[in-house]
N, C-alpha and C positions, 0 to 999 in steps of 0.2 A: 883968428876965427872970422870968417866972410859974417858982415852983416845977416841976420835974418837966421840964421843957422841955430843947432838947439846941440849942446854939451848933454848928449844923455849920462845921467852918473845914475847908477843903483848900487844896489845892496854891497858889492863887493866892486864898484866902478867910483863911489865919491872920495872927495877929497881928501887926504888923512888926516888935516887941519877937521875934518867934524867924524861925529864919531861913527865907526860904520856899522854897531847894531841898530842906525835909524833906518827908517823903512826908508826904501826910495823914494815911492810916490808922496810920501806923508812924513817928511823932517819930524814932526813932532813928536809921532808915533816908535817906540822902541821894537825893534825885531829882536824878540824872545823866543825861550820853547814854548814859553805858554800860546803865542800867538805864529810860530814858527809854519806851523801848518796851513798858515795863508800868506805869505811870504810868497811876493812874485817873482818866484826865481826864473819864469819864462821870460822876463827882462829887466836880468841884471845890468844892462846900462854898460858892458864891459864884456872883454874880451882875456881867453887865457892869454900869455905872450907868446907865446912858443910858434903863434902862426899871426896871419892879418885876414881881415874882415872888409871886404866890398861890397856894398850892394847897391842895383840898379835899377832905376824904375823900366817898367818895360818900354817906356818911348826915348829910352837909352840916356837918362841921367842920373849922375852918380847921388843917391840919396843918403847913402851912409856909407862911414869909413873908420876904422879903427884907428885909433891916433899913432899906430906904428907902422902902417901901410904903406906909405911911403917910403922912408927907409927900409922895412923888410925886405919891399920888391923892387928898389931899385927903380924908382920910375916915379917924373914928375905929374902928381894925379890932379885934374879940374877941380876947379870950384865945385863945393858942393850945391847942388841941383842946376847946374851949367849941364849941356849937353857933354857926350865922351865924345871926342874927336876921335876917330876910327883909326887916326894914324897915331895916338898916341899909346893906342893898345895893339901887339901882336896879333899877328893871323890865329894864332893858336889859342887865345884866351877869348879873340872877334869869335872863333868860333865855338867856342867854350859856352860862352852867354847866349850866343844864339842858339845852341840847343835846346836853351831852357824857354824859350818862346812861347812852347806849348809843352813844357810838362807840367807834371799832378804835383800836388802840397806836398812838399815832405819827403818825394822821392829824391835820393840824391844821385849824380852824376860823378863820376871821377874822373879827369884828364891830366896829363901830364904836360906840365909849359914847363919853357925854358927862358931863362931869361940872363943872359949873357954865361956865365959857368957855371950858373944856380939851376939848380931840377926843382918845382914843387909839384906835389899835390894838387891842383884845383880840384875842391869837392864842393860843388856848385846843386842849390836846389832852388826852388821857386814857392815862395809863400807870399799869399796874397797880390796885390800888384807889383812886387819886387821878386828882382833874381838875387839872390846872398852867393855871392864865392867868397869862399875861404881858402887859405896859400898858409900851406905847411909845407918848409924845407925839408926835401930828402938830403941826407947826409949819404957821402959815397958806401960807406961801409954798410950803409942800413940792412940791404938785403940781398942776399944770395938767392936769387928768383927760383932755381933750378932747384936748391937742399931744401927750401920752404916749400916748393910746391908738393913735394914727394912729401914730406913731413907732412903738412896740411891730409894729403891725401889720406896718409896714414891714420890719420887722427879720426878721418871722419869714415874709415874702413871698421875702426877697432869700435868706433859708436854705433854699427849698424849692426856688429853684433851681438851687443846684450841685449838680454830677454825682459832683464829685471831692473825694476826703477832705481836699487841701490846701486848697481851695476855700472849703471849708463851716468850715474852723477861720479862715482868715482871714476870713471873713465875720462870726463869730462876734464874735472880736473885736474888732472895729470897731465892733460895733449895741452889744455888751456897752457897752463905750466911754461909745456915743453915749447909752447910754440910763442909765449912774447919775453919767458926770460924772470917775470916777477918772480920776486921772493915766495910770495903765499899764493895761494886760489882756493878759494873756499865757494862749495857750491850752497846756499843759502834757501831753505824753504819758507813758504809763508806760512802761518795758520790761520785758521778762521778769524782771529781778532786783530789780523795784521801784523800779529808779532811774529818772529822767524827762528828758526833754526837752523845751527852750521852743520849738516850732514852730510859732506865729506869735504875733505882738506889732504893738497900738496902744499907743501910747504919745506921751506929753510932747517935743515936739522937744527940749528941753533935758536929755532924760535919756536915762543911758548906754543902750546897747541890750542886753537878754540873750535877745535870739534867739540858737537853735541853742546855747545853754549845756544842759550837762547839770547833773544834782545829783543825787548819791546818796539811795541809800533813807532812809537815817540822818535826811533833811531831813520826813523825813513819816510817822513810826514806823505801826506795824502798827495799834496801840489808832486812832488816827487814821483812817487808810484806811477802818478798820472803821465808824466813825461817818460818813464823810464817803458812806458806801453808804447808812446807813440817816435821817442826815439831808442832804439834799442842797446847801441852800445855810448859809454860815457866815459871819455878817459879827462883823469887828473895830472896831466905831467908833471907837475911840479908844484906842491901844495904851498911852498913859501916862496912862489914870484907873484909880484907885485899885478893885477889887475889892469888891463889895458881901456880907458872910457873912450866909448862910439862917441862918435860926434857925427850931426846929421842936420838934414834939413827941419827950419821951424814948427811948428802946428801940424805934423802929422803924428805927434804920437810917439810913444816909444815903441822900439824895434821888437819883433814878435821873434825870439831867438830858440824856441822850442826844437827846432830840425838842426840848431847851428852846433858843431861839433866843437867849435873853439868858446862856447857861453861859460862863460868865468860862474866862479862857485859861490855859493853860499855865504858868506863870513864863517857862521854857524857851523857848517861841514868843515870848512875848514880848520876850525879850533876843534874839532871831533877827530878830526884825521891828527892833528896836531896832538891830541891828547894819545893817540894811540902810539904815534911815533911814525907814523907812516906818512911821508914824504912825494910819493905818487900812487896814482890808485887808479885801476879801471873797473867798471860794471856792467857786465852783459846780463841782459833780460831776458827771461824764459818765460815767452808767454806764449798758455795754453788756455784755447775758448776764448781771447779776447782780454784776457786776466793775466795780470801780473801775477803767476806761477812760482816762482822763485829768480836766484840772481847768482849769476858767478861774480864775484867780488873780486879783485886782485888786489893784492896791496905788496908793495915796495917801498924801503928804507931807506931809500936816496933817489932826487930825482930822472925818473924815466921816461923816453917820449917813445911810444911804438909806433911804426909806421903807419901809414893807411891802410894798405897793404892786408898786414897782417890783424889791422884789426876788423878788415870783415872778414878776413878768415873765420877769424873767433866768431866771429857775427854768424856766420853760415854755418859753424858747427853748435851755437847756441840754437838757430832756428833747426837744423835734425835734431840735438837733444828736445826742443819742446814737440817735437812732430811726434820721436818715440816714447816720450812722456803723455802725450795726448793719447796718440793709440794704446798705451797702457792701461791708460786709466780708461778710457772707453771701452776696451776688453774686460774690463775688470764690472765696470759696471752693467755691463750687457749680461755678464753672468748672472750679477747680482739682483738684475733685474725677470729676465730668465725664470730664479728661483721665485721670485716674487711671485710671477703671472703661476704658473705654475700651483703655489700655495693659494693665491686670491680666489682660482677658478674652482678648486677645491673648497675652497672656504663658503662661497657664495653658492656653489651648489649645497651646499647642506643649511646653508641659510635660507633658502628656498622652499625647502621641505620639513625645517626644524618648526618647533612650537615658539621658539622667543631665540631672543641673541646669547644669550648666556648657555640653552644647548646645544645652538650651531656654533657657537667659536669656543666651547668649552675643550674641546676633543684637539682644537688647533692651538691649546695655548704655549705650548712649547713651542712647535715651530714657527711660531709666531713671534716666541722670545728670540731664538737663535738667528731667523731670519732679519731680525732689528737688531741685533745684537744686545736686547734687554734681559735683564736680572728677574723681572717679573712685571705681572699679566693683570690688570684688570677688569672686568667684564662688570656691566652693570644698567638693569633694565627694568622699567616698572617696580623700582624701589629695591631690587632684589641687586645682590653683588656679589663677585664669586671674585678671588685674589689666588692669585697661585706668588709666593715669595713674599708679597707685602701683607701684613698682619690684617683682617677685618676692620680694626680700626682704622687703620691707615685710606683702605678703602674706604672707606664710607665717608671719611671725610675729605678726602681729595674728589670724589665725584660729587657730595654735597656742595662745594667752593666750583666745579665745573658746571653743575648744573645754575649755579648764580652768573655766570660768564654772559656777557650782551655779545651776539652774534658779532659785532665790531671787534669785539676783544679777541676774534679766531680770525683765520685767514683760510675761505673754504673750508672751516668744519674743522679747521684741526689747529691744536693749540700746545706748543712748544717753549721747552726750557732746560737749561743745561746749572739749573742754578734757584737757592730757594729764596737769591736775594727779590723781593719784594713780591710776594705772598705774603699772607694774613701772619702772624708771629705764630697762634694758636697752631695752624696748620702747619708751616712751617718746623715747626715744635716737635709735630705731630708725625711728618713724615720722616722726621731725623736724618738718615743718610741718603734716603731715595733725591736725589739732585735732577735728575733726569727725568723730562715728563713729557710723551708725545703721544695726546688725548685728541682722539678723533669722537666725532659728532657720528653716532652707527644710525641713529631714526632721527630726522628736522621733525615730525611729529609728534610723535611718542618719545622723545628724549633716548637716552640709551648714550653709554659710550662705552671703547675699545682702548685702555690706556694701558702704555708700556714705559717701564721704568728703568731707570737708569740708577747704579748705586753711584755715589761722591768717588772720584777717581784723587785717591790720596796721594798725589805726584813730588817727588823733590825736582826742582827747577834749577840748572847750574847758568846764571843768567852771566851775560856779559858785564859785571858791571852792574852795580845797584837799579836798577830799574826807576824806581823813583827821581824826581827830579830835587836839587837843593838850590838858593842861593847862594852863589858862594863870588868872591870876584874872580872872574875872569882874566883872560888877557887884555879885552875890548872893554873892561870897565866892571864897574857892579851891576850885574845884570842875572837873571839866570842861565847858567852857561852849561854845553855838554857836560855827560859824566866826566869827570875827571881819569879815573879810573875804570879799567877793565879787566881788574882780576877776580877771577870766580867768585861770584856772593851766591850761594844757594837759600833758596827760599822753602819751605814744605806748604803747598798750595791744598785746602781743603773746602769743601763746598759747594764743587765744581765736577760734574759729571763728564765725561766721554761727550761731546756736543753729536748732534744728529746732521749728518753728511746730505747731503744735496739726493744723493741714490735713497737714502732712508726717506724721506721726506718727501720726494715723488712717488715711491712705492705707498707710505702711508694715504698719498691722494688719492690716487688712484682707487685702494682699497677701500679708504673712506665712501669715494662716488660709487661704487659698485654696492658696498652694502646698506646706502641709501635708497639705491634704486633696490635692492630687494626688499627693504624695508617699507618701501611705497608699494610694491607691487604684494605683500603682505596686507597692508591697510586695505588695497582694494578687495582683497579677497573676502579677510573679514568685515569689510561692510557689505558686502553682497548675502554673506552665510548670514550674518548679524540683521539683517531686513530680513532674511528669510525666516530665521530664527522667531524672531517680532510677528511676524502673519504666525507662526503655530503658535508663538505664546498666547496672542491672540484669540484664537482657536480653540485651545485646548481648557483656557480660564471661562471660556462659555460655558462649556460642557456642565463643573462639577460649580458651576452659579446658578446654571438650570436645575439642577438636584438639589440643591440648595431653598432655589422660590420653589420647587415643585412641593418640599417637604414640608417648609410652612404653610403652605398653602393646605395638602391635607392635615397636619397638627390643629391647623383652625379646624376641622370638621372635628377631630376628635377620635383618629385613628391611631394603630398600633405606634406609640411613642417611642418607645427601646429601639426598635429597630429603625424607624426616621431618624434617631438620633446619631445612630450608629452610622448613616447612612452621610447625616450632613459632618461629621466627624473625618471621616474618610477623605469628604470633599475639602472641607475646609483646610487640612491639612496636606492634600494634596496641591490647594494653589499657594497653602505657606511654601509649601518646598519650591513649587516654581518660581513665585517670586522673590523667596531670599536669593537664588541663584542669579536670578538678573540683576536683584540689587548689588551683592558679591561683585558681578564682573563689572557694576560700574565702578565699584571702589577701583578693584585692581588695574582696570584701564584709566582710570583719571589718574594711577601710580600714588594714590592715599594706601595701599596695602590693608591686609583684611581687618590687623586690628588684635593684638592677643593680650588679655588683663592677665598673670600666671598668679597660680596658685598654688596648694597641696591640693592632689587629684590622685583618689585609687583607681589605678588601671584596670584592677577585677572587679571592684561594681561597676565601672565605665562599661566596660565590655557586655557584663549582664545585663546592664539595665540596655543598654543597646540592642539586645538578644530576645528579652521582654518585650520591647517594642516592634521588633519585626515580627515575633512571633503572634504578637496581639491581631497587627495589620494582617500578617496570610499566618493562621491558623498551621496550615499545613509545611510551614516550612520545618528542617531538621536541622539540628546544630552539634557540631563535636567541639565540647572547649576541650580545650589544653592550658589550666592556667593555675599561676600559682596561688599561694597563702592570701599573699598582699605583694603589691607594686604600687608604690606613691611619686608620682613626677609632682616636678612642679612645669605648670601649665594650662592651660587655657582650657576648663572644662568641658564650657558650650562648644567650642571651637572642634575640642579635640570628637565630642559626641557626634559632631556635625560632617566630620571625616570619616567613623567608625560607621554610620546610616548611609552615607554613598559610597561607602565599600560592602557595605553587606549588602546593600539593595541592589549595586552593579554583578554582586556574586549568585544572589537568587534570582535575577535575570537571565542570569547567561549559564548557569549550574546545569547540571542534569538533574531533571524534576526530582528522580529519585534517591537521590545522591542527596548526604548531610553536606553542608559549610560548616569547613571547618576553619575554628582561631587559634590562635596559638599567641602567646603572653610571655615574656623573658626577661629577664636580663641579662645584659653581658657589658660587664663592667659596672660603669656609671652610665649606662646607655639603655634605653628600653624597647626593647623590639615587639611588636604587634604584626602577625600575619593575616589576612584574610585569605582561604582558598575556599574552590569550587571544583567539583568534576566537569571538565570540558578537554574538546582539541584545545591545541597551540592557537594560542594568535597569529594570525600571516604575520610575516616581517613587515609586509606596507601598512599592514594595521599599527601594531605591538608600537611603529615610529612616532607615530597618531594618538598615543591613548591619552594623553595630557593637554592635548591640542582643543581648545575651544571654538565652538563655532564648525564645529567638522559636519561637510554634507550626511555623510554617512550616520550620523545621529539621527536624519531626519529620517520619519516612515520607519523607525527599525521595528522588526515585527514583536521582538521580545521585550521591547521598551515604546511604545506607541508614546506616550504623555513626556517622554524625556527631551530635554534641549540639549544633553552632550553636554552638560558642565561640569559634571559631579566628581568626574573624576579630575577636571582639569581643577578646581577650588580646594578638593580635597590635597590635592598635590602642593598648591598654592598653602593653606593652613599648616604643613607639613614644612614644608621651608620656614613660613611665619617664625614657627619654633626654631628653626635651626635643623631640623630633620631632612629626613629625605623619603620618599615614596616610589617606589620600583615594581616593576612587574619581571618575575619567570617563571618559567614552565618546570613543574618535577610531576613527571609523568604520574597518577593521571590529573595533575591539578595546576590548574592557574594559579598564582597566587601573588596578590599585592605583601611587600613590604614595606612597613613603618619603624624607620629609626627614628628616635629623640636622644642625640648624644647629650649627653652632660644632666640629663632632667631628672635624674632617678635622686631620690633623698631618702637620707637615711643606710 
């Protein structure tokens, strides 16, 4: 070795006097699985045998050389970083290097030199300030240019035909196959966690099958992946020859071998391959969007060298498999997407015109499941929450835990999981199999969320090989060493939902941002109705405060008292009603909710004493009961009285003077129903949308309600939930009529 020069040795290039699970850079350091995944196998320090490694700076001196270079090619080569004397290289390799003068990182060249009876490969590429040629011997018999090109052709006629992603991998396979000779080819998917699957296989009738086996990430570390993107195919000719070590010039570093086709392997891989029984192996990369996609795998039972030749064949037919893999899935998604915009624009128009979130996305929560592909729905706003699949409990405490979420803990408002590991235990506990949870943020002011769930996907796994890692000793020593073993270990995996796809998860953004912005555009509305609201309450609390000082004022003189009394009674109860109503809509907008103590409550003196009271207030009003013996709920007295007074006062408003309101008192079931009706027309449909909506223009000025603010029926509506009820409006010709259900309240 020339003075000054540097023995690069790595992972699978040092000396077999020490031992080769040491790191390269770092002797002391063990290369494990544990630490496998930082393993710099982009410089091994070493060379497969099978070929020789040159490389030259670009002011034309030899800076590295594999230590079989010489002998392979027949030619006595410079001192390493002495200039190349021109005459001691062929015209045909002079012009080889010179090509690479000005080419890009990583691009490679192939030419054909000769060199006395010998034919190689030169597959010459340019990284950094250095040109790398590499020199693998063709052997006479390697290729019949004319039966491979037709073949090739074939291969890549019968891939442009499938439609379908299963289609075009089993076709793969097969041409792969057909066209370098190996034993197996298995085309290899990723999953979300890096781990993969064997989804379709040619292979050796005599050999076991590992279709449909899975294998953890651990099988194909990160550093790996990374190179397997940016060079695409990887052949192992011969998993039991001896590693050939670079030797180079001093102080620059070891050689950056990421583009080099001959980078000797792993130790690691190689007792992996060795545990399988596989002897030579290549791997082509299917990458689509930039990602490592999947992998055609090949493996062989004795050592194989494929030509160059035919391995960008496979190369060329791996980049159409990932082209018609890409356009797959972008068609697929386009669709998917498609249906999205489609349901959003739908969605956000009725969220625009709805009272709250829960009865704009109420009506879409199916296709809102089917469209995410979830089990169940969500909704929940101003303390209120509606679940279609997951139990009330379940709700309320999965948006309880989301409304404690710090805007950090979300990514844009929306917050995802395929899993209950680490959630609350309580919670956790709580939502039992729902594993899947992608909760968007529907109001950044008023709070509010949209969550779709996912049930636990109860999967048997047929894995390659125990998944887990063990110590056990190895070939290379006591260290932790690949599985040993590859035959089927099935696991049953529980816990673990369906994960949320890239397409899901942009759609849920998207939806997310749009029902923000109608949420904001909501807010502005009602603060403009809500100030305007505020000048009449204003206004109108003048009025019966003037009647009020006017009455004591003559009570001091010592005039008609009954009727002053009757007078400031009227008043004074008309500004209780206006201001419990404002005080009501602050609770329910600060999302404190109104508030129900339940008790034992008769329905029929409810109803009467309701009916007493209106009739005290207008003398003149008429009433038809319809009610029974007794009805006892249990429930919120005052509450419920306070529903029953702005349904009667909304009915002798809007009634026909001389027309009775009529009630009507039930049960059915364990459920108690309460009607209110009036004689009138129909509600418009743009009204009837409106009637629970707070803050509505059309409140203000009404002629048959001057002193009202439009809330009576929004709160009464509000009190009605409180319970677990519901409050509805339809027409049975000729009367209006609110409905009140209270399910489960009846006792006794």
């Amino acid at each position: 070795m020339a003075r000054g020069l540097l023995l690069q040795t790595g992972s699978a290039g040092l000396p077999y006097s020490q031992p080769i699970g040491k790191h390269p850079l770092n002797p002391q350091a063990e290369v494990t699985l544990d630490n496998c995944d930082r393993e710099p196998i982009h410089i091994p320090g070493a060379t497969q045998d099978h070929g020789a490694l040159l490389a030259f700076t670009d002011d034309g001196r030899l800076a590295w050389a594999s230590g079989n270079a010489a002998e392979f090619l027949g030619a006595r080569l410079p001192e390493l970083g002495a200039p190349v004397d021109p005459a001691m290289l062929d015209g045909q390799l002079r012009e080889a290097l010179a090509s690479l003068a000005e080419g890009m990182a990583g691009i490679s060249y192939q030419h054909e030199v000769k060199r006395g009876d010998a034919t190689f490969d030169l597959i010459a590429h340019h990284n950094g300030t250095l040109r790398i040629a590499e020199f693998e011997r063709r052997e006479r018999h390697d290729l019949d240019l004319g039966a491979f090109a037709i073949m090739a052709h074939r291969s890549l006629g019968l891939l442009r035909q499938q439609r379908g992603l299963q289609g075009l991998l089993e076709v793969a396979v097969q041409e792969l196959r057909a066209l370098t000779g190996f034993d197996r080819v298995m085309a290899y998917r990723f999953r979300h966690d890096a781990s993969g699957d064997v989804v379709a296989e040619s292979r050796r009738d005599d050999l076991e099958p590992f279709l449909n086996r899975r294998y953890p990430a651990g099988d194909i570390p990160a550093q790996a992946r990374r190179l397997y993107v940016v060079n695409t195919l990887r052949l192992i000719a011969d998993v039991g020859s001896r590693p050939v070590p670079l030797a180079g010039v001093g102080g620059q570093g070891p050689l950056d071998m990421s583009y080099c086709a001959l980078r000797s392997v792993s130790p690691i891989h190689i007792e992996y391959l060795s545990n399988m029984g596989v002897a030579a192996s290549m791997s082509v990369s299917i990458v689509v969007g930039g990602q490592l996609w999947g992998m055609l795998a090949c493996h062989h039972m004795e050592p194989r060298q494929v030509p160059y030749a035919v391995r960008m064949a496979c190369d060329v037919l791996a980049q159409l498999l990932a082209n018609n893999v890409q356009s797959l899935l972008a068609s697929e998604h386009a669709q998917h997407m498609a249906v999205a915009t489609s349901l959003r624009a739908r969605v956000i128009e009725q969220t625009l015109h709805a009272e709250d979130a829960l009865q704009a996305l109420g009506p879409f929560a199916g296709e809102l499941a089917t469209t995410f592909g979830a089990q169940g729905v969500v909704i929940a706003e101003n303390g209120h929450t509606v679940a279609e699949g997951a139990t009330p409990a379940q709700a309320q405490a999965l948006v309880k835990w989301l409304d404690g979420l710090e805007p950090s803990g979300m990514r844009e408002g929306l917050w995802s999981t395929t899993t209950l590991t680490g959630l609350p235990a309580d919670l956790a506990a709580c939502l039992s199999h729902w594993c899947g949870i992608l909760a968007l943020r529907i109001d950044d002011l008023g709070g509010g969320w949209l969550v779709l769930l996912r049930r636990e996907q109860i999967e048997t796994i047929a894995w390659g090989g125990r998944p887990e890692k063990n110590y056990v000793n190895g070939p290379l020593g006591p260290r932790l060493t690949p599985r040993g073993s590859f035959d089927v270990w099935k696991e049953t995996v529980r816990g673990m939902a369906v994960p949320w796809t890239r397409s899901e998860l942009e759609m849920a953004g998207a939806l997310r941002d749009e029902l923000a912005r109608a949420a904001n555009v909501r807010h502005a509305e009602l603060g403009r109705a809500r100030n305007q609201m505020l000048a009449v309450l204003g206004h109108d609390l003048r009025n019966p405060l003037q009647t009020i000082a006017m009455a004591a004022h003559v009570l001091e003189r010592g005039e008609d008292s009954a009727k002053l009394g009757q007078r400031i009674t009227r008043s004074s109860t008309r500004m209780e009603r206006l201001i419990s109503q404002v005080l009501d809509m602050s609770r329910l907008q600060s999302g404190l909710g109104l508030g129900v103590k339940r008790q034992p409550v008769d329905m029929v003196h409810l109803v009467e004493e309701a009916v007493q009271e209106a009739t005290m207030a207008h003398p003149g009003t008429r009433f038809e009961l319809q009610l029974p013996q007794a009805l006892v709920v249990q429930a919120d007295g005052d509450r419920l009285m306070q529903l029953m007074d702005n349904l009667v006062g909304n009915a002798r408003q809007h009634g026909a003077p001389d027309a009775p309101l009529v009630i009507r008192l039930r049960r059915e079931g364990n459920k108690a129903i309460v009607q209110v009706a009036n004689t009138a027309a129909p509600i418009p449909p743009d009204v009837a949308g409106t009637l629970f909506t707070p803050y509505k223009r059309s409140s203000l000025g009404n002629e048959r309600n001057r002193g009202g603010l439009g809330l009576g029926l929004h709160i009464a509506r509000e009190i009605a939930l409180a319970h677990g009820g519901s409050l509805s409006y339809a027409y049975e010709d000729p009367l209006v009529v609110f409905t009140l259900e209270l399910p489960g309240a009846v006792l006794g």
